[in-house]
N, C-alpha and C positions, 0 to 999 in steps of 0.2 A: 553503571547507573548514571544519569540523565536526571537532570532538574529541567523539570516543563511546564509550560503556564500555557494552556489551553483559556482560550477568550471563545464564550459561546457553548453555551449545553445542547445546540438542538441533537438532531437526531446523528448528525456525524460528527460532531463535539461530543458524545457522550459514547461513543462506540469508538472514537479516538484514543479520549480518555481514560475508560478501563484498559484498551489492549495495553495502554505505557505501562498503567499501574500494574497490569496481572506480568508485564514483561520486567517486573523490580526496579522501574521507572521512579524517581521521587514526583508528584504533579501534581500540581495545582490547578485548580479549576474555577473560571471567575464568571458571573452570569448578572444581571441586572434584574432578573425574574426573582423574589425572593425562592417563589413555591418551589423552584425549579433546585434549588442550593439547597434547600433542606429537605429535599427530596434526597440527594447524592451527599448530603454532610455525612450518612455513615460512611457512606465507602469513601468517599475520600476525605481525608482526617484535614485537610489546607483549600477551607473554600473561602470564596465571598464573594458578597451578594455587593455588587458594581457596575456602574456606567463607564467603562472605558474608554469612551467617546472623549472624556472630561482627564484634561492632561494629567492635573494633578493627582487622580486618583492612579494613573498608572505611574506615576513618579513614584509616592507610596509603595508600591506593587516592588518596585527596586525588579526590574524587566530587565536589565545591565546584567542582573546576576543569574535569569535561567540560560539555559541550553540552547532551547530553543520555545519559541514563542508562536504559537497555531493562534492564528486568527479564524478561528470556523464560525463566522456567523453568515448564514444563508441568504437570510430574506430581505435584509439592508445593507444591499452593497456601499452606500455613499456610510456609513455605520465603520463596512469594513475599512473602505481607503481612508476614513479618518485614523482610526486604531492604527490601523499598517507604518501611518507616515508617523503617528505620536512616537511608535514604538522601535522607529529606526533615529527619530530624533532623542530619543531618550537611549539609545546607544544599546537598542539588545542587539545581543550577537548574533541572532538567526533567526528571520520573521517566515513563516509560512500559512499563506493566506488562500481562504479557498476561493474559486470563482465557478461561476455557469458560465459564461462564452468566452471566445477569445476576448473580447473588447474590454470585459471585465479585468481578463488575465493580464494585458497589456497595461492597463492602467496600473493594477497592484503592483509588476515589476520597475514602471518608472518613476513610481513613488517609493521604492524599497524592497520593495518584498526580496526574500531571497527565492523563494521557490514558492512557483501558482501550483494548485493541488484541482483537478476537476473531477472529484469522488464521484458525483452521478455520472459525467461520459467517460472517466475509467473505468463502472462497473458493467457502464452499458455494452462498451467496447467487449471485456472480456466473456460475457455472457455470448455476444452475438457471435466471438472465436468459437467458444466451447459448444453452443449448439448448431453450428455452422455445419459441423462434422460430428457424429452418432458416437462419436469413441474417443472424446477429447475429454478427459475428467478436471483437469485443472490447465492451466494459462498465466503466464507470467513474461507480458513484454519488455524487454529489453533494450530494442531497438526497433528500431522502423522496420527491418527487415526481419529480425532475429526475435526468437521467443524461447522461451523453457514449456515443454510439455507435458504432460500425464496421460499416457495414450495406454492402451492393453499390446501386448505377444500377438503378434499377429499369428496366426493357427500352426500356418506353413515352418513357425518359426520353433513351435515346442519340440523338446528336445536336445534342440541345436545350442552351439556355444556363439557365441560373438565372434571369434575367428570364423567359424563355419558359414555364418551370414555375410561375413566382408562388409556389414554394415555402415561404415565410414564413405567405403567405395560406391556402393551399388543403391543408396540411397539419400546421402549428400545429407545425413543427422548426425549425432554424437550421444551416444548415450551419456549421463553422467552419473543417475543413480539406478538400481530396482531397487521397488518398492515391493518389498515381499512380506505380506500379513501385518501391510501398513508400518513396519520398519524401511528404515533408507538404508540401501545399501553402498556406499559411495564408489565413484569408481569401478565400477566392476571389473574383473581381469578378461583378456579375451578367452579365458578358457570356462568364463562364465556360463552354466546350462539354463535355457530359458525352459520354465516354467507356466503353464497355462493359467494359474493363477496371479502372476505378477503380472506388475505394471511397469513400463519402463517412464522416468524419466530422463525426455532428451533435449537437445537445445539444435536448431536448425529455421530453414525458415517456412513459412505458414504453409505453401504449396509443396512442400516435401512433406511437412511433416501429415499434413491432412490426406494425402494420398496414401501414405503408409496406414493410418490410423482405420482408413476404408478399407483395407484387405482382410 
């Protein structure tokens, strides 16, 4: 478990904020909207209603002692890079602050930030993988080159075991799990039988895996 102080309720401060809580996170959540904090004081039992901007309320806050520190305010960036720098001078251990463009992101990192987060051109990005190709269910980039996939058995392939495919070889992916009746299956052995119903998860990169995904 994680002590979190989330700065900003909007739409991705607030879908931030439950995923820590529902993942047995301890967090806090801080907003300057009153409406906005007594809308969320049930679900989360450590709020308050604050201008962050203003030092000494984040001194108060004791920033030193969470985990990490989300700056998620959207709409007032000069808002954000004030908060970012208080709360690197106030010595939190780990600021992550969100931005919309590079220029934004750049500035937050030479002011502190530990990690820029870009939730709108991350989801854009993953969306436009996943619908790029008819048979990509899920998407999870890794590296610039490299991704994790959720693809289906390709037809040719039911029956057959993972030795019998030479998968490795003849298609340059790795499986790592089947997802069979939406369990993970980790690992599977090469003597693993594919199933018309599973899904393999694989990791490889985007022009392998998306040409597989089409057959």
């Amino acid at each position: 478990m994680k002590s979190i102080l989330v700065i900003g309720m909007g739409r991705f401060g607030r879908h931030l904020a439950k995923k820590l809580l529902e993942l047995g996170n301890d967090v806090m959540i801080v907003d300057k909207d009153a409406s906005v904090i007594e809308q969320y004081s049930t679900v989360f039992t450590d709020s308050q209603i604050a201008d962050c901007t203003n030092e000494s309320v984040l001194r108060t806050l004791g920033v030193n002692h969470f985990d990490i520190c989300f700056v998620a305010i959207g709409d007032d960036f000069q808002s954000s890079l004030v908060i970012t720098a208080l709360l690197k001078e106030l010595k939190a251990k780990f600021v992550v602050a969100k931005a919309k463009q590079d220029i934004q992101a750049d500035l937050l990192m030479r002011i502190g930030a530990d990690e820029v987060v870009y939730p709108e051109r991350e989801m854009a990005e993953k969306l436009a993988v996943r619908y790029n190709a008819s048979n990509i269910f899920d998407y999870i980039e890794l590296t610039k080159d490299y991704a994790i996939y959720e693809i289906p058995v390709p037809a040719a392939w039911i029956g057959k075991t993972i030795s019998e495919i030479n998968i490795r070889a003849k298609y340059k992916i790795n499986i790592i799990a089947m997802k069979v009746n939406n369990d993970l299956k980790l690992l599977p052995g090469a003597e693993y039988r594919f199933n018309g119903s599973d899904h393999m998860v694989v990791i490889g990169k985007a022009a392998d895996v998306i040409r597989l995904s089409d057959k």
